[in-house]
PDB file of N, CA, C and O in Angstrom:
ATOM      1  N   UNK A   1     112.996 113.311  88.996  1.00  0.00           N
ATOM      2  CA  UNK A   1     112.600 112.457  90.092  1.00  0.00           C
ATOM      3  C   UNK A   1     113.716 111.544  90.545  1.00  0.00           C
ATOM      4  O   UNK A   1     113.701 110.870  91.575  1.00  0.00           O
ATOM      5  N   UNK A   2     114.706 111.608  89.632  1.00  0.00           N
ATOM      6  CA  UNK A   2     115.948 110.442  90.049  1.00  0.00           C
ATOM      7  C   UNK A   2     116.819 111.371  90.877  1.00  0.00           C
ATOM      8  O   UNK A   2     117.646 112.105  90.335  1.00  0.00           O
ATOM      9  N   UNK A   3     116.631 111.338  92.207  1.00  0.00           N
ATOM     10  CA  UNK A   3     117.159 112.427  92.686  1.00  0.00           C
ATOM     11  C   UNK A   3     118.309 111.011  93.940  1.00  0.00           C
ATOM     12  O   UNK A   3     118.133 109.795  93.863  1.00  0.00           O
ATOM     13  N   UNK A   4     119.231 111.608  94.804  1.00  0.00           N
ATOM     14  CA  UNK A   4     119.234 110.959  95.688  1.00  0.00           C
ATOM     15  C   UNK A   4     118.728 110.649  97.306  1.00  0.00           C
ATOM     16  O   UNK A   4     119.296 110.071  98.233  1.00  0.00           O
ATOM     17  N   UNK A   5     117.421 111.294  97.197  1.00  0.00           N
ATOM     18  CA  UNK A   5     116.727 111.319  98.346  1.00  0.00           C
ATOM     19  C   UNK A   5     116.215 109.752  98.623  1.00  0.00           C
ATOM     20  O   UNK A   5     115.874 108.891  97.812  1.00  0.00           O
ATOM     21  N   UNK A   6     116.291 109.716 100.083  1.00  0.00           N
ATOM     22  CA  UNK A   6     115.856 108.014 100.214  1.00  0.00           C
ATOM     23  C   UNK A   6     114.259 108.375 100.230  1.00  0.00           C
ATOM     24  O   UNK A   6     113.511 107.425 100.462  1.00  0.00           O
ATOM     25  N   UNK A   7     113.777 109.418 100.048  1.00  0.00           N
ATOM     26  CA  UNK A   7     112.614 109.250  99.433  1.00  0.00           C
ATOM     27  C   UNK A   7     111.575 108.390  98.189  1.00  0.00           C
ATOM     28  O   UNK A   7     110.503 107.800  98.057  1.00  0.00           O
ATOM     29  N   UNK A   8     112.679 108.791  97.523  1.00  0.00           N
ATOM     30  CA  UNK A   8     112.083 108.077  96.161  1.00  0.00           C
ATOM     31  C   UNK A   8     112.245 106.628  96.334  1.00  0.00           C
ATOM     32  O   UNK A   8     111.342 106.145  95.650  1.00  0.00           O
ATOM     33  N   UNK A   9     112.821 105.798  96.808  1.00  0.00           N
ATOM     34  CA  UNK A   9     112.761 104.405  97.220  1.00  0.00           C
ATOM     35  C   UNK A   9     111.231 104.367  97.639  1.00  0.00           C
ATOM     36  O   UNK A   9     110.354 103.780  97.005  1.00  0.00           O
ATOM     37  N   UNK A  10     111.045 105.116  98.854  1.00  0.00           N
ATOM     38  CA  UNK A  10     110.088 105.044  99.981  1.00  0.00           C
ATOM     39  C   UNK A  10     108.586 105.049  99.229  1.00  0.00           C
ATOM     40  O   UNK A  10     107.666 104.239  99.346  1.00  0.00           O
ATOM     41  N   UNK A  11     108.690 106.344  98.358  1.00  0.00           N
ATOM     42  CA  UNK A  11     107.295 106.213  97.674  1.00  0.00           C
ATOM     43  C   UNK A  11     106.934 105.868  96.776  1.00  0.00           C
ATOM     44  O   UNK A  11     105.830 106.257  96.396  1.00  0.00           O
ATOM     45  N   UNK A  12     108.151 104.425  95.534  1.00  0.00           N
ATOM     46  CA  UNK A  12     107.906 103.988  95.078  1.00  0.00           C
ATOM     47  C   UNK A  12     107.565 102.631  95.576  1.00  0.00           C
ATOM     48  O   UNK A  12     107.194 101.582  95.048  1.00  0.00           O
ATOM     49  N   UNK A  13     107.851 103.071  96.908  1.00  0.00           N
ATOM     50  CA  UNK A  13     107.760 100.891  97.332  1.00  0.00           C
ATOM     51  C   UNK A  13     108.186  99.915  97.254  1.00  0.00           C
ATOM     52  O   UNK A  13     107.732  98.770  97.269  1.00  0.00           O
ATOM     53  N   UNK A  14     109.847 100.673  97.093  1.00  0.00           N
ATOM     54  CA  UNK A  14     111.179  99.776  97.278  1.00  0.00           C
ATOM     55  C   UNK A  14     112.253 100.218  98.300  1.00  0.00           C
ATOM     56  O   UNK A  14     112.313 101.334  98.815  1.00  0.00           O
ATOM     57  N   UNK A  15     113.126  99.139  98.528  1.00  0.00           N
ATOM     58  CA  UNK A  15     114.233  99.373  99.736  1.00  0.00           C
ATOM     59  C   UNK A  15     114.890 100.288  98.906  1.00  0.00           C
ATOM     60  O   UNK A  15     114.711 100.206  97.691  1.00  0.00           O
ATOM     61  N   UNK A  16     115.743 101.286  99.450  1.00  0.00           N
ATOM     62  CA  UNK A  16     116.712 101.785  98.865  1.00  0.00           C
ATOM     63  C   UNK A  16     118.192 100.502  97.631  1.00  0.00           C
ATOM     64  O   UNK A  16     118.636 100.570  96.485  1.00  0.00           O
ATOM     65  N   UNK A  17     118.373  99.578  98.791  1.00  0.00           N
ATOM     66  CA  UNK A  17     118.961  98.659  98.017  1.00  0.00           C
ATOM     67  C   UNK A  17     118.306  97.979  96.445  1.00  0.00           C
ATOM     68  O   UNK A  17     118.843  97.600  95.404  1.00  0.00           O
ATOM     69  N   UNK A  18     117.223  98.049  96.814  1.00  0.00           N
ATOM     70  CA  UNK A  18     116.315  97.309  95.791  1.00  0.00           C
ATOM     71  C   UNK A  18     116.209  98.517  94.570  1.00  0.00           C
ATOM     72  O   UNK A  18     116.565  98.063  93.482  1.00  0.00           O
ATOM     73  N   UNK A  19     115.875  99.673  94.532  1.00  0.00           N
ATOM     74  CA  UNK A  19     116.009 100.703  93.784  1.00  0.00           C
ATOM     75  C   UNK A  19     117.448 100.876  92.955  1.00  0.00           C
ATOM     76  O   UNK A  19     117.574 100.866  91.731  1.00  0.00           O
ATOM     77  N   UNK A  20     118.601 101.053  94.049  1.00  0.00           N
ATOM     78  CA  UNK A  20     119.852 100.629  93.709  1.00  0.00           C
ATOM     79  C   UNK A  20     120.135  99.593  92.436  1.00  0.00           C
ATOM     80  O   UNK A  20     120.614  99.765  91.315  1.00  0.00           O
ATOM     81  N   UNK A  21     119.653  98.529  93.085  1.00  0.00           N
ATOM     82  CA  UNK A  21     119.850  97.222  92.127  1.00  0.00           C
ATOM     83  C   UNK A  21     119.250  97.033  91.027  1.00  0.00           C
ATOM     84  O   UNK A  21     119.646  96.215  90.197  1.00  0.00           O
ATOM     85  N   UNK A  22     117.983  97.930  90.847  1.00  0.00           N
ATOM     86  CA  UNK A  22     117.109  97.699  89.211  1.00  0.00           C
ATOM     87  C   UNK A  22     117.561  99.014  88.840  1.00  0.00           C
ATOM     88  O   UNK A  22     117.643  99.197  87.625  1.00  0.00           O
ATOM     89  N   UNK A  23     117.784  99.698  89.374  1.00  0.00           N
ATOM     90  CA  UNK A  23     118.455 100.837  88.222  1.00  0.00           C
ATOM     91  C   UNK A  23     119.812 100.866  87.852  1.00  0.00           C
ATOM     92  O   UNK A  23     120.173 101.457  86.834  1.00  0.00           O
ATOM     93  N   UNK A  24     120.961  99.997  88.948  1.00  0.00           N
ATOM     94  CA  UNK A  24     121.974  99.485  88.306  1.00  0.00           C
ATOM     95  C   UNK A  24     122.173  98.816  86.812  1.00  0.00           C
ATOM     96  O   UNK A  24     123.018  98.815  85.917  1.00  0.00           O
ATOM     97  N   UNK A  25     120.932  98.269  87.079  1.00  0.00           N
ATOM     98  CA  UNK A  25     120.913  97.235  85.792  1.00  0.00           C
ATOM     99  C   UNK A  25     120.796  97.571  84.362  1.00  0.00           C
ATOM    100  O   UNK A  25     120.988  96.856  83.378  1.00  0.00           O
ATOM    101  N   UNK A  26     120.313  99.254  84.478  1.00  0.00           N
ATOM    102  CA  UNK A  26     119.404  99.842  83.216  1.00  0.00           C
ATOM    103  C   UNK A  26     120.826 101.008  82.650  1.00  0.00           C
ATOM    104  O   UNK A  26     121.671 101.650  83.275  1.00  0.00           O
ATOM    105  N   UNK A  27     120.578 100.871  81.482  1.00  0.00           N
ATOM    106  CA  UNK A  27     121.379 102.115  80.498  1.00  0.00           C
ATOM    107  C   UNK A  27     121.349 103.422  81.617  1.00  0.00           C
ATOM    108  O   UNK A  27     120.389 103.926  82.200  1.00  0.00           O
ATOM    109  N   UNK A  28     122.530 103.690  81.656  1.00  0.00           N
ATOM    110  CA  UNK A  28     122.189 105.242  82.291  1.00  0.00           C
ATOM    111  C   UNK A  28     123.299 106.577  81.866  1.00  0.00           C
ATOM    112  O   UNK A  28     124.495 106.344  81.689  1.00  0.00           O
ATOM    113  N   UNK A  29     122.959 107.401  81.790  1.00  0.00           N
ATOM    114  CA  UNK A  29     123.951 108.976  81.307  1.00  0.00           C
ATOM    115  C   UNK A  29     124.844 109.065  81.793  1.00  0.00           C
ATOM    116  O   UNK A  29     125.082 108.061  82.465  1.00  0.00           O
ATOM    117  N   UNK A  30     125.908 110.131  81.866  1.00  0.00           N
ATOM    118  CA  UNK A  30     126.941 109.958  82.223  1.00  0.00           C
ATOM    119  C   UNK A  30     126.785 110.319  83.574  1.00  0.00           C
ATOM    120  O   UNK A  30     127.844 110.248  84.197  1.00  0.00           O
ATOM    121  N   UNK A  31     125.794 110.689  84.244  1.00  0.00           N
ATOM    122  CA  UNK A  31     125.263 111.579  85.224  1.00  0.00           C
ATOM    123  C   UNK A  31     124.568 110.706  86.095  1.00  0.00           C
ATOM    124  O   UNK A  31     123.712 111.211  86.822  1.00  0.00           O
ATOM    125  N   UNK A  32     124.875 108.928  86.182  1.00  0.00           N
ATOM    126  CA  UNK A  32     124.228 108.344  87.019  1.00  0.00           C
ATOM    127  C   UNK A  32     122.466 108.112  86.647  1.00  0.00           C
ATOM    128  O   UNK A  32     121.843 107.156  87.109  1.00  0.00           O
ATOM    129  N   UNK A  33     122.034 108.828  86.030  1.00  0.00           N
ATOM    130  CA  UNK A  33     120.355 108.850  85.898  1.00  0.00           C
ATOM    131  C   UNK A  33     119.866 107.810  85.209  1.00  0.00           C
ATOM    132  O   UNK A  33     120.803 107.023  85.065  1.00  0.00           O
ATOM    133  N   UNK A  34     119.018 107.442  84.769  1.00  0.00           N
ATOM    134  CA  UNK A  34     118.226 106.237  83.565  1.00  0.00           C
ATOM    135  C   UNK A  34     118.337 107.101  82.591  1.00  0.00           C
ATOM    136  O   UNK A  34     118.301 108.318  82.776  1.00  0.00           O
ATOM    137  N   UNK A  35     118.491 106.510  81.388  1.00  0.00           N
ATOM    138  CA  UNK A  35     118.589 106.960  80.269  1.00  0.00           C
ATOM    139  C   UNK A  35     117.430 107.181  79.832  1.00  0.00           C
ATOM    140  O   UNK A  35     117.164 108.090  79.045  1.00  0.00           O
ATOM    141  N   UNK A  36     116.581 106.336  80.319  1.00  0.00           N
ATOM    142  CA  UNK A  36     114.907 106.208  79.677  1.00  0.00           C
ATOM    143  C   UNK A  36     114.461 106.368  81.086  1.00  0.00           C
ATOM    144  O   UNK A  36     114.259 105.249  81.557  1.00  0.00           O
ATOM    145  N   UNK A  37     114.213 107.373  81.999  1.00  0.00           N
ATOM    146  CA  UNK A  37     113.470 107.408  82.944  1.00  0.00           C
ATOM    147  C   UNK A  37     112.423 106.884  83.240  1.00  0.00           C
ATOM    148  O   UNK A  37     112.343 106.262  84.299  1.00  0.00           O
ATOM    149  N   UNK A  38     111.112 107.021  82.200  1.00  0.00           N
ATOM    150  CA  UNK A  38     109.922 106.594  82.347  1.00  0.00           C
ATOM    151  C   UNK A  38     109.746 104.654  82.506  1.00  0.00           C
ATOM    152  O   UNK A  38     109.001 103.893  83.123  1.00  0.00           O
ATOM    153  N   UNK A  39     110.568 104.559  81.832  1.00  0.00           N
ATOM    154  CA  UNK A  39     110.489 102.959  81.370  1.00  0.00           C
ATOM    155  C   UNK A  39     111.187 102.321  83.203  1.00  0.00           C
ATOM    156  O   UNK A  39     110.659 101.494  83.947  1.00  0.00           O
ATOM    157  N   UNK A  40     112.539 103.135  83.421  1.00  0.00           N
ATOM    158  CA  UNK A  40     112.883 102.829  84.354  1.00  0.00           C
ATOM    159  C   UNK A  40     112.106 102.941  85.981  1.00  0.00           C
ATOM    160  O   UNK A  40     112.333 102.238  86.966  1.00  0.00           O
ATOM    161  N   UNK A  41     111.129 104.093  85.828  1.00  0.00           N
ATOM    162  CA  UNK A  41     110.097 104.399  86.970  1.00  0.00           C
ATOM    163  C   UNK A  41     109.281 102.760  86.977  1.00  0.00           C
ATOM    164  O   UNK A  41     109.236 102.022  87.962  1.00  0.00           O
ATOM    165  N   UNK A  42     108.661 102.449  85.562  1.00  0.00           N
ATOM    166  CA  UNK A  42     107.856 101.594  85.274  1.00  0.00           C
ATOM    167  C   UNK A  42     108.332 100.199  85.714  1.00  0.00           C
ATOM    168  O   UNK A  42     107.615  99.359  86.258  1.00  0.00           O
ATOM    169  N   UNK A  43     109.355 100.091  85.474  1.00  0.00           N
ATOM    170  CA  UNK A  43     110.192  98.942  85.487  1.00  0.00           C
ATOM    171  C   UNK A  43     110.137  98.439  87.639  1.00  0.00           C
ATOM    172  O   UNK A  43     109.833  97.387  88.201  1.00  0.00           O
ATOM    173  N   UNK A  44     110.647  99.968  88.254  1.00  0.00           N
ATOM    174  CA  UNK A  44     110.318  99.668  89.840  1.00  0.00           C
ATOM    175  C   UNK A  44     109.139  99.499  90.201  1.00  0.00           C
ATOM    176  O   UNK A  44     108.916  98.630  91.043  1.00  0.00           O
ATOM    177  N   UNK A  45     108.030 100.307  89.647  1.00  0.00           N
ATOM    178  CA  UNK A  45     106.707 100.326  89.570  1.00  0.00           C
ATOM    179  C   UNK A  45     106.219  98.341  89.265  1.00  0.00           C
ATOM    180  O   UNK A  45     105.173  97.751  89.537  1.00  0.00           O
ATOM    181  N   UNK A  46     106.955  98.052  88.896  1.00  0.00           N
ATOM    182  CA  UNK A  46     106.572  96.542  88.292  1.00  0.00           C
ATOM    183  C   UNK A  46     107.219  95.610  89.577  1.00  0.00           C
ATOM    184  O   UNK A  46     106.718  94.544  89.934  1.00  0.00           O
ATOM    185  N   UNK A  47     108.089  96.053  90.024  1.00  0.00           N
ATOM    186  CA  UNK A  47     108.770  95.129  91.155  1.00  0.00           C
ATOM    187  C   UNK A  47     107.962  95.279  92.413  1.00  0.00           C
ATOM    188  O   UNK A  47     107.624  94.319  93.106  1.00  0.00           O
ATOM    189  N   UNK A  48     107.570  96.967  92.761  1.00  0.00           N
ATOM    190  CA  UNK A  48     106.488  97.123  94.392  1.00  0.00           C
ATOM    191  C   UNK A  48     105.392  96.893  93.482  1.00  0.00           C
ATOM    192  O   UNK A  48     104.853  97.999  93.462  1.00  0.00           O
ATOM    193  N   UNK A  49     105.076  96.536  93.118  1.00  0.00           N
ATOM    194  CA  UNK A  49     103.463  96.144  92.167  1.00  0.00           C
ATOM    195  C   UNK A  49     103.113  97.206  92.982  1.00  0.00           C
ATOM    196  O   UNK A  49     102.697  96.971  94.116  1.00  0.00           O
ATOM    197  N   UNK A  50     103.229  98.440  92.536  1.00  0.00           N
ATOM    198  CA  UNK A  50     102.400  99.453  92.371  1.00  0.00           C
ATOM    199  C   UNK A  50     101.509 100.303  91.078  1.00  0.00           C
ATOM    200  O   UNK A  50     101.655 100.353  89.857  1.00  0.00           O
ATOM    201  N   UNK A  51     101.144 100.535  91.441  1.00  0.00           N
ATOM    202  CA  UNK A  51     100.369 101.241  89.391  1.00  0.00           C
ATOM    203  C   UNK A  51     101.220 102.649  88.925  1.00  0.00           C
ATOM    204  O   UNK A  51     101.688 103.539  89.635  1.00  0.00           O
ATOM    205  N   UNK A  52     101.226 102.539  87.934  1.00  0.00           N
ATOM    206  CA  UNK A  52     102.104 103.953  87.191  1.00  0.00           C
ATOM    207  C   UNK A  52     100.397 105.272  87.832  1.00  0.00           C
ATOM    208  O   UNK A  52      99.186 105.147  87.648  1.00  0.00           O
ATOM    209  N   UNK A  53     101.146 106.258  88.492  1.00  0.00           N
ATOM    210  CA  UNK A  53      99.789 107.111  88.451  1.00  0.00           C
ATOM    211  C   UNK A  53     100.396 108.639  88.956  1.00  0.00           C
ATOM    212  O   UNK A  53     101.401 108.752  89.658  1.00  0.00           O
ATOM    213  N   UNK A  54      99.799 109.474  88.589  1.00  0.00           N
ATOM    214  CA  UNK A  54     100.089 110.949  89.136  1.00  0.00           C
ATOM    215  C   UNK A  54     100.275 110.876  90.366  1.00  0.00           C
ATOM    216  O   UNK A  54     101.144 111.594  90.861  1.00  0.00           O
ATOM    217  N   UNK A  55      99.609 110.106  91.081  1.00  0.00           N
ATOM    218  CA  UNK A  55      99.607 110.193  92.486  1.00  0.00           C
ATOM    219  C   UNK A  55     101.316 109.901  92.985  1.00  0.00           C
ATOM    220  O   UNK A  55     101.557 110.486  94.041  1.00  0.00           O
ATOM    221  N   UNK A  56     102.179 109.336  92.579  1.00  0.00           N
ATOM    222  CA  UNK A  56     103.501 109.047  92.567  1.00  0.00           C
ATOM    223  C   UNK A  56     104.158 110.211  92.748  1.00  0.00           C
ATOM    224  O   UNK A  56     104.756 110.500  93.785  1.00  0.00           O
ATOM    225  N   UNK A  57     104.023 111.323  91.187  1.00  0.00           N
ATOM    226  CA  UNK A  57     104.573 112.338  91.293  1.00  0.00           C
ATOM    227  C   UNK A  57     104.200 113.633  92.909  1.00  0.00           C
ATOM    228  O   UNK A  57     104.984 114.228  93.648  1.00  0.00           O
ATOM    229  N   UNK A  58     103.271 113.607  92.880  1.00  0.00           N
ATOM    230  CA  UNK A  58     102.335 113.922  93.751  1.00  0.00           C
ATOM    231  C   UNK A  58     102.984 114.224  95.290  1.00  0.00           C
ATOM    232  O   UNK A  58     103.267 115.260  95.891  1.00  0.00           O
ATOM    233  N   UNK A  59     103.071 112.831  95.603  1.00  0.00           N
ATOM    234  CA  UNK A  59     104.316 112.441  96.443  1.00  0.00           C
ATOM    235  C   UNK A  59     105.376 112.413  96.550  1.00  0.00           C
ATOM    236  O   UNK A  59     105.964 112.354  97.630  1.00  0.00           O
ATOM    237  N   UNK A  60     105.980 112.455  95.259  1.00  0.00           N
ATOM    238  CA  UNK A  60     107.519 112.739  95.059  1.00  0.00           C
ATOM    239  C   UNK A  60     107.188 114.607  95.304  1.00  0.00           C
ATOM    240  O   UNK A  60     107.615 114.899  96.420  1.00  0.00           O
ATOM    241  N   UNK A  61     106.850 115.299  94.910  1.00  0.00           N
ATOM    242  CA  UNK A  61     106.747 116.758  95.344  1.00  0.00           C
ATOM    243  C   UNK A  61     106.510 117.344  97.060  1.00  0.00           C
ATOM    244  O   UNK A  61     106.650 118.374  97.719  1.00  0.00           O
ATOM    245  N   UNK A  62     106.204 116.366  97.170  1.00  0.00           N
ATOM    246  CA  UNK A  62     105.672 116.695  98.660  1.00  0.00           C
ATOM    247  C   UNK A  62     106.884 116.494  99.747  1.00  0.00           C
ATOM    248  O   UNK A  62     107.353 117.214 100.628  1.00  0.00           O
ATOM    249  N   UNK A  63     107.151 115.262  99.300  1.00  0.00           N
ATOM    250  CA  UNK A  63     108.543 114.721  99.761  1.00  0.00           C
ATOM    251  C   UNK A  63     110.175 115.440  99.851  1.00  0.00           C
ATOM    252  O   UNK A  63     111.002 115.885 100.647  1.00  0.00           O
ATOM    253  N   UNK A  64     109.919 115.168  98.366  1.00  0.00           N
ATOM    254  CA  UNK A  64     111.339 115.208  98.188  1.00  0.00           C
ATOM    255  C   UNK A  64     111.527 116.576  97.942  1.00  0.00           C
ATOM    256  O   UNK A  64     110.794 117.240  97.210  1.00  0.00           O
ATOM    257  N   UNK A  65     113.142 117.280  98.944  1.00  0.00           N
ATOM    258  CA  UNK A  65     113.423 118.901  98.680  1.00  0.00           C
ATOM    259  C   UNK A  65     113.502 119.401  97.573  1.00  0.00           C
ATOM    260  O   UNK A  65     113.921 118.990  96.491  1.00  0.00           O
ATOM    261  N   UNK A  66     113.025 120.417  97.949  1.00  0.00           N
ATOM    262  CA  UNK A  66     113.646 121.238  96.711  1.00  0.00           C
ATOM    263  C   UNK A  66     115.343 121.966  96.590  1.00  0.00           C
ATOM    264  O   UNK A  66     115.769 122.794  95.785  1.00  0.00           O
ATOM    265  N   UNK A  67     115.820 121.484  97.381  1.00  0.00           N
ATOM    266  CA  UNK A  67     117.082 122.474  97.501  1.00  0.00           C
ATOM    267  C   UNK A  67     118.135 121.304  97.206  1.00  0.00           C
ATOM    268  O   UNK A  67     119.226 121.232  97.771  1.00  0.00           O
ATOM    269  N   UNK A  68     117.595 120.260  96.104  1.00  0.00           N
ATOM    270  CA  UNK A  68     118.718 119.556  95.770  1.00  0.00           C
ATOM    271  C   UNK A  68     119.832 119.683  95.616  1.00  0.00           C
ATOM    272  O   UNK A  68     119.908 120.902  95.469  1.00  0.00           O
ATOM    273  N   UNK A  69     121.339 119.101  95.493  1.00  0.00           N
ATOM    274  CA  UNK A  69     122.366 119.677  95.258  1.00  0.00           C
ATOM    275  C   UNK A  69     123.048 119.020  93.869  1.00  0.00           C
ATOM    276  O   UNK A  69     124.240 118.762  93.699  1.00  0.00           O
ATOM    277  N   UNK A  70     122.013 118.839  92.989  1.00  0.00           N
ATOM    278  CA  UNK A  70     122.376 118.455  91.831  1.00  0.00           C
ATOM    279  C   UNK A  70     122.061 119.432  90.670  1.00  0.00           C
ATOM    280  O   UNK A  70     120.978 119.986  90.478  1.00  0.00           O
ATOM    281  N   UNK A  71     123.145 119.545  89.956  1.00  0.00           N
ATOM    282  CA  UNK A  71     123.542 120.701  89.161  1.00  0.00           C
ATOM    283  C   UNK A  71     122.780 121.234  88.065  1.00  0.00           C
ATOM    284  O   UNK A  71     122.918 122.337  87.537  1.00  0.00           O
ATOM    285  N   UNK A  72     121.667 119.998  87.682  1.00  0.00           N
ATOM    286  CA  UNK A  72     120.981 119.671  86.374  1.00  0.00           C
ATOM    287  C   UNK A  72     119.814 120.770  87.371  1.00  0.00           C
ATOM    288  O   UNK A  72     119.573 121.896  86.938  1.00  0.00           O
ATOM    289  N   UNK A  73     119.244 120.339  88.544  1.00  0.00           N
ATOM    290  CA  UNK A  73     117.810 120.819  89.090  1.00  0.00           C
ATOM    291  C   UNK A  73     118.138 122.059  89.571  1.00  0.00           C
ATOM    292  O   UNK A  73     117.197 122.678  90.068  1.00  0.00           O
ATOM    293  N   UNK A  74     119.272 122.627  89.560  1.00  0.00           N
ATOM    294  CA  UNK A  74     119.762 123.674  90.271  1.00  0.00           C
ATOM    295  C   UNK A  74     119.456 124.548  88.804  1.00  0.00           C
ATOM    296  O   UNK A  74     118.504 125.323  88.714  1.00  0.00           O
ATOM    297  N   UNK A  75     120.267 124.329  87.859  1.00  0.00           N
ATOM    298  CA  UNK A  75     119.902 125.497  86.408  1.00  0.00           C
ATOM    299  C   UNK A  75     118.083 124.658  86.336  1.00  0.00           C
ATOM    300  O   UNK A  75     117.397 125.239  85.495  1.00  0.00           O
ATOM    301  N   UNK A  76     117.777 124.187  86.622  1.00  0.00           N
ATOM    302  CA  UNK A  76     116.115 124.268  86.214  1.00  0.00           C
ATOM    303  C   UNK A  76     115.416 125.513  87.272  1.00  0.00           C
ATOM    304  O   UNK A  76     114.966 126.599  86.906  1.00  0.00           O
ATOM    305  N   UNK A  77     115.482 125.026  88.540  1.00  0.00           N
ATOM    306  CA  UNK A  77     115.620 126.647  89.567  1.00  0.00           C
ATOM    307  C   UNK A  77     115.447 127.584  89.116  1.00  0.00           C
ATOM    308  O   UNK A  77     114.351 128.140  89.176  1.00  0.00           O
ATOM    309  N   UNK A  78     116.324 128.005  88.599  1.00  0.00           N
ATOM    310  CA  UNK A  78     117.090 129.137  88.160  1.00  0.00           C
ATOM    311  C   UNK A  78     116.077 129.798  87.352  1.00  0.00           C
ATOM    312  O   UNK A  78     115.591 130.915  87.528  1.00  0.00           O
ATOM    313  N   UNK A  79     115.790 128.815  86.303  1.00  0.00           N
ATOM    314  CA  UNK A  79     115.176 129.423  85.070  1.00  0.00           C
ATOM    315  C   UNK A  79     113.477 129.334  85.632  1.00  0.00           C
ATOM    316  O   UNK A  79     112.698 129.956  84.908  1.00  0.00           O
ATOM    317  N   UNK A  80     113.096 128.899  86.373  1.00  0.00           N
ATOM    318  CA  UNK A  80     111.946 128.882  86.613  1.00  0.00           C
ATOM    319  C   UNK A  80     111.845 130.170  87.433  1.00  0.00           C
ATOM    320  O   UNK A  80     110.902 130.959  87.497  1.00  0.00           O
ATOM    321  N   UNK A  81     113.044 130.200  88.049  1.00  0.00           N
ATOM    322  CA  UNK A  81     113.046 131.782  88.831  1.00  0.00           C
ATOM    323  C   UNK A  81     112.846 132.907  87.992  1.00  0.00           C
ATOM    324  O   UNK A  81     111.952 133.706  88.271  1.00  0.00           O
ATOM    325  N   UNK A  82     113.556 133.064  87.016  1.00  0.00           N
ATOM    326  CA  UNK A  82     113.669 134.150  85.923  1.00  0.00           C
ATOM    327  C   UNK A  82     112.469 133.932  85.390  1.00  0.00           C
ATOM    328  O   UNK A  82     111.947 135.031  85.201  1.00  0.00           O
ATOM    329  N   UNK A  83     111.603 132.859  84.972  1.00  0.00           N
ATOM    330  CA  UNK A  83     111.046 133.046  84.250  1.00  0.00           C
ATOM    331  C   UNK A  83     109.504 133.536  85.150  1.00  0.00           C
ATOM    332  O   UNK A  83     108.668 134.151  84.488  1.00  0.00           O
ATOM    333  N   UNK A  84     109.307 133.340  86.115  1.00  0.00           N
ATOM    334  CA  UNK A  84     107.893 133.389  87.720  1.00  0.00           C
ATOM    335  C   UNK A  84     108.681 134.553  88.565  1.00  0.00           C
ATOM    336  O   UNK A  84     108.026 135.249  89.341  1.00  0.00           O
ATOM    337  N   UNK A  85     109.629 134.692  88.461  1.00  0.00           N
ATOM    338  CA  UNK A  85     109.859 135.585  89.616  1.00  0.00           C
ATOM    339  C   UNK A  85     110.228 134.804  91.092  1.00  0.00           C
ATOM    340  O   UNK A  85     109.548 133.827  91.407  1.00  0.00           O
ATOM    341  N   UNK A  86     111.278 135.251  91.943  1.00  0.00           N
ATOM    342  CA  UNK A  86     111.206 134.681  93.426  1.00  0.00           C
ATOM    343  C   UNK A  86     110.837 134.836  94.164  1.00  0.00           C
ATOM    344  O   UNK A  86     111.327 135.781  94.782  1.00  0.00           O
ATOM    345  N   UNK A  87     109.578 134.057  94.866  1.00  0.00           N
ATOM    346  CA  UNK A  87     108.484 134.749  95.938  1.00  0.00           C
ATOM    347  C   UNK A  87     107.866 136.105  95.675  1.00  0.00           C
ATOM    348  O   UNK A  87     107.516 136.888  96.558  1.00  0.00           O
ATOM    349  N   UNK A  88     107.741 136.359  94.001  1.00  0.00           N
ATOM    350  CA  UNK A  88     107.044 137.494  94.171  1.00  0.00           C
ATOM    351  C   UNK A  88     105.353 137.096  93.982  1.00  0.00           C
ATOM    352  O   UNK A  88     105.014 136.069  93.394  1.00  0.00           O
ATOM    353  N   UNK A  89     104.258 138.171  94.635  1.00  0.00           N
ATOM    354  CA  UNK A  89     103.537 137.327  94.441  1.00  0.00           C
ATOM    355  C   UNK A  89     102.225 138.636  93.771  1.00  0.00           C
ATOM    356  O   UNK A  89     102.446 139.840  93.904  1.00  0.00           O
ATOM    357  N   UNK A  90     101.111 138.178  93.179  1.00  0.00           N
ATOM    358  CA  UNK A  90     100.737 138.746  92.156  1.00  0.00           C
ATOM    359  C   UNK A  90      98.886 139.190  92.951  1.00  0.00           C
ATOM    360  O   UNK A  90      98.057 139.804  92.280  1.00  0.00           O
TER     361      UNK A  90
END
């Protein structure tokens, strides 16, 4: 979900700057991401006083592409391809 779409600002219920700035603040990989994702979702979730809920993800799917250009979601692709097949359908 830590993608760079100005989506994820949008449907967590922060400015892009504001997202920026609390995840600046938090441990992160070498890869830019939160180290602790969940805590870090929770943590923005606490600033738009919004509630932690499926409905988030929900929206993040709907939203945000799939044709990211980040390298980590690109081998997830992949393997979800190999493993379902591409557009084949049953």
């Amino acid at each position: 979900m830590w993608t760079r779409s100005p989506h994820v600002a949008e449907v967590l219920g922060v400015s892009q700057e504001q997202l920026e700035h609390i995840l600046g603040r938090l441990p992160a990989t070498e890869g830019g991401k939160p180290a602790a994702p969940k805590e870090a979702l929770k943590k923005v979730l606490r600033q738009s006083k919004r509630p932690f809920s499926a409905r988030i993800f929900r929206e993040l799917a709907e939203r945000v592409s799939l044709q990211a250009e980040e390298r980590a979601f690109a081998k997830l692709r992949c393997t979800l391809r190999a493993w379902f097949g591409a557009g084949e359908t049953r």
